[in-house]
N, C-alpha and C positions, 0 to 999 in steps of 0.2 A: 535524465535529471537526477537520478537514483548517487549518482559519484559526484556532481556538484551540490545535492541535499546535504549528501550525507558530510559532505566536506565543509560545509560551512556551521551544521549545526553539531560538530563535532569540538569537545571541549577538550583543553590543555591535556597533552600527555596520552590522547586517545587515537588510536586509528583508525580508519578503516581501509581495508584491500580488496578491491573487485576482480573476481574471477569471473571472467567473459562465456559466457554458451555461444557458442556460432547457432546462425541463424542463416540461413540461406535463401528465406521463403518470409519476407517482409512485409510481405502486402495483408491489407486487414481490408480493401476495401468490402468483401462479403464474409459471409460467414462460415463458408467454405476456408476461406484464407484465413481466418482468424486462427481455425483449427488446427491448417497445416503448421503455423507459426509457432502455434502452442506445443505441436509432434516436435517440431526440430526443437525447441527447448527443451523436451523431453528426453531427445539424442544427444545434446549436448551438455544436459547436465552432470555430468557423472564426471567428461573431463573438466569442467571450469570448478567443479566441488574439490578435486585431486590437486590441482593448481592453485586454488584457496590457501587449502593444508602447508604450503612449504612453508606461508611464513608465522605457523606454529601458533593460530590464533587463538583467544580466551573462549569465543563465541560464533554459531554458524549465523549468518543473518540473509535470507534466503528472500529478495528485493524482486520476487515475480509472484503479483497477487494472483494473476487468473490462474498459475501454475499449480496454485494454491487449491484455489477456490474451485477448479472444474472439477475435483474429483469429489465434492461433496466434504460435509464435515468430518464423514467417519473413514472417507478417503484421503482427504488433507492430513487429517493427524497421524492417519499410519504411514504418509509418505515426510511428515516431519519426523518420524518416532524414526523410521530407515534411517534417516539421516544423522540422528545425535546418535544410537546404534554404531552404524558405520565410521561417525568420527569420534566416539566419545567426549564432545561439547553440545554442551546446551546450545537448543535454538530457537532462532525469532523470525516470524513471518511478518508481511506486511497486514493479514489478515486479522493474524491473531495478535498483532500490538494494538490494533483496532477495535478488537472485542474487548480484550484488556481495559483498552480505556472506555469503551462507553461501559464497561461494568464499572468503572471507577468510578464515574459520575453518575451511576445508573439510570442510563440516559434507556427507555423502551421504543418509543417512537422516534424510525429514521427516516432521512432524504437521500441517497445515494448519486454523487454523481461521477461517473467513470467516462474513459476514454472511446470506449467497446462497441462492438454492432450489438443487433437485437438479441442476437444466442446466447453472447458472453454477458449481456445485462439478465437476462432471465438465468443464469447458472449464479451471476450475484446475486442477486433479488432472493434466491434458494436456497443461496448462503446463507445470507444474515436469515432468512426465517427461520431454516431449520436452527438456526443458533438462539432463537426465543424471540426477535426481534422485529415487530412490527416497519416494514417498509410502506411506508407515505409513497415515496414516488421515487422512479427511477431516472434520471435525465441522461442518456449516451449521447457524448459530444461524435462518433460513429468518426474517430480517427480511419483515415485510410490505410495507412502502414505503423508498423512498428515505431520509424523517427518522426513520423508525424505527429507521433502524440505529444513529445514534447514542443512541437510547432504552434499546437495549439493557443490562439493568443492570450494574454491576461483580459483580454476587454470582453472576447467570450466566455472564460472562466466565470469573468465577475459577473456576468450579466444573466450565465446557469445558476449562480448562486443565490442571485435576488430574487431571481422567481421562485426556488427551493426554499428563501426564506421563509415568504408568503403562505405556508402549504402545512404549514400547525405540528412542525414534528418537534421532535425533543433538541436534537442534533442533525446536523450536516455532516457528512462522510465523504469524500474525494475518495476513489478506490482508482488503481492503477498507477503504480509506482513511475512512472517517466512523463507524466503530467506535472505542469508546472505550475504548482497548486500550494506548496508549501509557502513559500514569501510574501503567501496573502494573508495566512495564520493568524499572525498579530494584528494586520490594519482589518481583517475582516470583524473585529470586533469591537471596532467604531462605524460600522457600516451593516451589522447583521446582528439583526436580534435574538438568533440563535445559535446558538457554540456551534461551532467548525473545525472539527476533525482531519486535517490532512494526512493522508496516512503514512509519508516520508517523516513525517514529525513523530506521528504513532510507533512508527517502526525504529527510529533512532529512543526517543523517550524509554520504551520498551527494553531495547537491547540496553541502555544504561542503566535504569534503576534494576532490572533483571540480573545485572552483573557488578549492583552494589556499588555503582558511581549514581552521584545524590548533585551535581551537578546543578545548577537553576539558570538559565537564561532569562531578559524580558522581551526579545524578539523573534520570539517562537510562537506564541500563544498561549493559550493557560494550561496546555499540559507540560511542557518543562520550564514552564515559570510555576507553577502552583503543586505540580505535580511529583 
């Protein structure tokens, strides 16, 4: 979902190029597997970042949150610092466009809901806390594989989310970028009495006002419409 997000909320004159990790080890259905998945991203990132570079970009935009988020905040940032380091560009996580935004709205109280089994929800849930942020409740949709997570239907999306509404937090957070979460952005806010964070929206808003494009859509949500 991460190449068709990013390609539609993508404004005039802008690009975006995806440099691929192989993955060999697809399977999420335990959390044994989640890991393994998360290793070969780990073996794989170095050449899809080198493959990135040829086509000489403004910005790194780094579209794997738990790649992120397992290593903790003070792991996460020194494994983003490597990275603008090694390419000399600024970079955007799907993590950290997401902290970004609910400090913009100074949202405290969250609802998280990710793609993930039980390991990779409680290494989220430790996320956001150790980043200040009260977690209301976790919801894992407990995708079996990698492609399955964008298999995930809209009618169970919507249906994690009405229950997430329910649950008295400030905002909703979608976390795991190949969930097909963003195209609900805009209609979830005639249907949800609580802001809705999709983090493909987080991550592209992010990388544009970070790199001084001011941009505005209205079928995104209220963070590149407002934001």
């Amino acid at each position: 979902m991460v190449e068709h997000d990013f390609a539609r909320l993508c404004p005039y004159g802008v690009t975006f190029h995806a440099g691929r990790a192989y993955i060999s080890h697809t399977s999420m259905e335990t959390d044994a597997d989640a890991k393994a998945l998360l290793d070969d991203m780990d073996a794989g990132f170095a050449t899809a970042l080198r493959d990135t570079l040829t086509v000489k970009p403004d910005r790194i935009v780094i579209a794997m949150a738990a790649e992120v988020m397992r290593r903790g905040v003070a792991g996460g940032q020194e494994f983003v610092d490597q990275v603008a380091q090694q390419t000399g560009l600024p970079v955007t996580t799907g993590p950290g466009a997401v902290l970004a935004a609910l400090r913009r709205i100074d949202a405290k109280r969250v609802c998280l809901l990710t793609p993930y089994q039980p390991e990779s929800d409680q290494l989220t849930r430790a996320y956001f806390e150790e980043c200040g942020f009260e977690v209301v409740h976790i919801e894992g949709l407990r995708a079996t594989s990698a492609t399955n997570i964008a298999e995930v239907s809209q009618e169970r999306i919507v249906a994690a989310l009405r229950d997430l509404d329910a649950r008295g937090a400030d905002v909703l957070v979608q976390v795991g970028t190949n969930l097909n979460a963003s195209a609900l952005a805009a209609s979830a806010e005639h249907w949800l009495s609580t802001p809705f964070i999709a983090m493909n929206v987080a991550t592209v808003w992010h990388a544009l006002r970070e790199s001084g494009i001011t941009d505005q859509r209205g079928d995104a949500g209220f963070l590149l419409r407002d934001h």
